[in-house]
N, C-alpha and C positions, 0 to 999 in steps of 0.2 A: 448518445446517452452513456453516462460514465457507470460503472460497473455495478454500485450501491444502489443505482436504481432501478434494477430490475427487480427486486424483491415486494415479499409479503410481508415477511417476518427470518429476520436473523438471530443465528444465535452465534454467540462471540468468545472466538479463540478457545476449543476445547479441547485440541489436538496439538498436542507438541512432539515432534520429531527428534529423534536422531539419524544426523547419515555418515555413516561409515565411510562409503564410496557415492560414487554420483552416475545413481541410477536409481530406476522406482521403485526397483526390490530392494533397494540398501534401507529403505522408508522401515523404519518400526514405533510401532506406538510409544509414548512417554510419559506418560502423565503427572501435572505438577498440581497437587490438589488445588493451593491460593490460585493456578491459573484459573482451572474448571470451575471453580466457584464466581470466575466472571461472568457467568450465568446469570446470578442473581440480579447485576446491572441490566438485563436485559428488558425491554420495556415492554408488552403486548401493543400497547397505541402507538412505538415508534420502529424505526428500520434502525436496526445495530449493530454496526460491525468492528471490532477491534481493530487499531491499525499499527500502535506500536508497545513495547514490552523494553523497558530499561533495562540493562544486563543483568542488573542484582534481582531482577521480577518485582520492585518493590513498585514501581508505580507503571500504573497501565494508560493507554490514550485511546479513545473511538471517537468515532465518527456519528452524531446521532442526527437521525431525519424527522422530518413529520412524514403522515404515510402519502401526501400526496408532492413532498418535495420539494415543497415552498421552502423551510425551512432547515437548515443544514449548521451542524453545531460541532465544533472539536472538544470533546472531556475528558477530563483527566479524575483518577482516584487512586491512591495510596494502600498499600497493603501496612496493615497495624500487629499480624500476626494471630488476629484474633478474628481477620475479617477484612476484607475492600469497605474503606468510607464511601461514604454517598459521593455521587461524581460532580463536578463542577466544571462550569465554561472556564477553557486556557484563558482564552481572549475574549472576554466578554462584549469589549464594545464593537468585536465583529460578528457575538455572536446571531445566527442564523443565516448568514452569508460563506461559510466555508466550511471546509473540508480536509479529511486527513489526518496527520498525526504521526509521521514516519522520521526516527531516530536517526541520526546520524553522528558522524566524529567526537564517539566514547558519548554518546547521550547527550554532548552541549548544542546539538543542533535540531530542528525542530523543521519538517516540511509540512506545510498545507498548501492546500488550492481554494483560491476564489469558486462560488457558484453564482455567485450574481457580482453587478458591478458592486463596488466598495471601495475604500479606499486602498486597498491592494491592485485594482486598476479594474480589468475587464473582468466579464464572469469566463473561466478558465483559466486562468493565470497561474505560476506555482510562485509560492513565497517561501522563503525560508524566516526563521527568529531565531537568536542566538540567547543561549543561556548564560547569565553571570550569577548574581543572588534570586534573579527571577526570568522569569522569559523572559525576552524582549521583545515590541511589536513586531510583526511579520513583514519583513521587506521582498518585495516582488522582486524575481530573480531577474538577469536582462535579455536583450535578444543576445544568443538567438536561441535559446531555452524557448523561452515565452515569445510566439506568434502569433499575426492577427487570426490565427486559427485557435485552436482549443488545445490545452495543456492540461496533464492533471498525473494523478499519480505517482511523484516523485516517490522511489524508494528509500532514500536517506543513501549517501555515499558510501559505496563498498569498492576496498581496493583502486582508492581513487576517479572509481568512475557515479555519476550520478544518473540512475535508471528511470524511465517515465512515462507517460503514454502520450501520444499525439493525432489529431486526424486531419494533420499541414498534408498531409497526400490521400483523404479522401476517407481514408474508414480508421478505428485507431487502433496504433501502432505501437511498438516498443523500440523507443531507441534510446542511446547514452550519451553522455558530455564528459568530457574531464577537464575538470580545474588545475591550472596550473600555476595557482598561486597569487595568478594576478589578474586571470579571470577565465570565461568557459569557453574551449574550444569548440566547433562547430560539432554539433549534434552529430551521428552516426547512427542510421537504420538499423537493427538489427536486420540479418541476412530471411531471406525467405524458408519458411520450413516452420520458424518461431512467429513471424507476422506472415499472414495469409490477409485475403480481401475480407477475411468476416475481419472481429475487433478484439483486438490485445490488450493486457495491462500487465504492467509488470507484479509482483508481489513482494521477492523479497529475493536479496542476493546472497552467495555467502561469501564469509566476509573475506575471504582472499582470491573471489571474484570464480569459483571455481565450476559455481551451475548457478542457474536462477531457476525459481520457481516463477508462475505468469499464470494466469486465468487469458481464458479464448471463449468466444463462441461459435469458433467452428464445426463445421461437417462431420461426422465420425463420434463426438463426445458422448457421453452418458445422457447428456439433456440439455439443459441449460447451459449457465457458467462451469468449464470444469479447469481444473489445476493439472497443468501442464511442469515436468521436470526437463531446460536446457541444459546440456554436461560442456563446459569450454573445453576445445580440443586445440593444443597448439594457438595459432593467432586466429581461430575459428569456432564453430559453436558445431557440436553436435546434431542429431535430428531431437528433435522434441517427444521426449513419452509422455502419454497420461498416466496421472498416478489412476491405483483401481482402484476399487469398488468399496472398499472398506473407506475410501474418501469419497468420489466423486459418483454422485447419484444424480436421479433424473431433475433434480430440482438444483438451485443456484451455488456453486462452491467457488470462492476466490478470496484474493485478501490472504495468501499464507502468510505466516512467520516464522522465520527459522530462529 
């Protein structure tokens, strides 16, 4: 079960961060009013989560569900100054088949994941679309990204490496690739401490690769999903904190954005 689907009801991207240094207490509140106003896209009849935020904040992407999950849609809407327009299907003609919405390389890149089969191949699969004057369709990434197992979550590329979630070894996990121009090297676990046997997803990196944020459902949390801070140390990762209380309650929290 991929992360979006544990909910009731979501409310989307209302908390923006600053971090000074890389740890839970360097976390302080931000608020960018046209973010918090993303609220108003939020549906009562659907599951909503935001997934990406273009540097200038002028256009935003989620992820929209029906509430029993048949149905799974990536939208985009535009900040006017005045207000977020009404949202619209990226990819229309796959709308209700996918997932995601996570920026990559200065905004010209675009990740979703299949939830059923479609023409991006199996259901799980990660695709990327490249921007020119408009998206382009989404082309399924190759092996060994995408396994005859389950794939999803793509972060969008930071510092060269591409973050994601997978459960190729049993429950999911968080591991990375990097692209080297002419195509992905072999996947990489992240270390134990950040994936445990409960289920990982990544969230979001910073962009010169320095922590990452990740939702867990393991043992010890506040409840549910809760948002976990990695700090890179050297050619290594740190142990994982949970952010507190002022974030992560008994009920579902994942999906950050830095």
């Amino acid at each position: 079960m991929a992360p979006w689907q544990h909910r009731t009801r979501l409310t989307m991207g209302l908390l923006m961060f600053a971090v000074s240094s890389c740890d839970a207490g360097s976390l302080r509140e931000a608020r960018e009013d046209h973010v918090a106003d993303l609220r108003a896209l939020d549906q009562d009849s659907t599951h909503d989560v935001m997934t990406g935020v273009t540097t200038d904040g002028r256009r935003a992407f989620l992820t929209r569900s029906s509430r029993d999950f048949g149905y799974t849609d990536v939208r985009t809407t535009t900040w006017s100054g005045a207000g977020w327009a009404p949202d619209s299907s990226l990819f229309p003609t796959l709308a209700g088949r996918i997932a995601g919405g996570r920026l990559g390389s200065g905004d010209t890149l675009i990740y979703v994941w299949s939830t059923r089969e479609s023409v991006l191949g199996p259901a799980w699969d990660i695709a990327v679309s490249r921007r020119t004057n408009a998206w382009q369709p989404p082309v399924p990434l190759p092996a060994p990204i995408n396994t005859p197992a389950m794939e999803c979550c793509a972060s969008g590329e930071q510092a060269g490496w591409l973050y994601f979630s997978s459960n190729r070894d049993g429950s999911w996990d968080v591991f990375r690739a990097r692209h080297d121009g002419t195509g992905w090297g072999a996947p990489e676990k992240l270390p134990e401490g950040i994936n445990t046997t409960a289920d990982e997803w990544p969230g979001s990196v910073e962009a010169n690769g320095r922590f990452l944020l990740f939702s867990s459902i393991r043992a010890g949390g506040a409840g549910a999903d809760d948002i976990y801070i990695a700090c890179a140390s050297g050619d290594g990762w740190k142990a994982p904190v949970m952010l507190g209380d002022s974030i992560n309650t008994a009920a579902f929290e994942d999906t950050p954005l830095i």
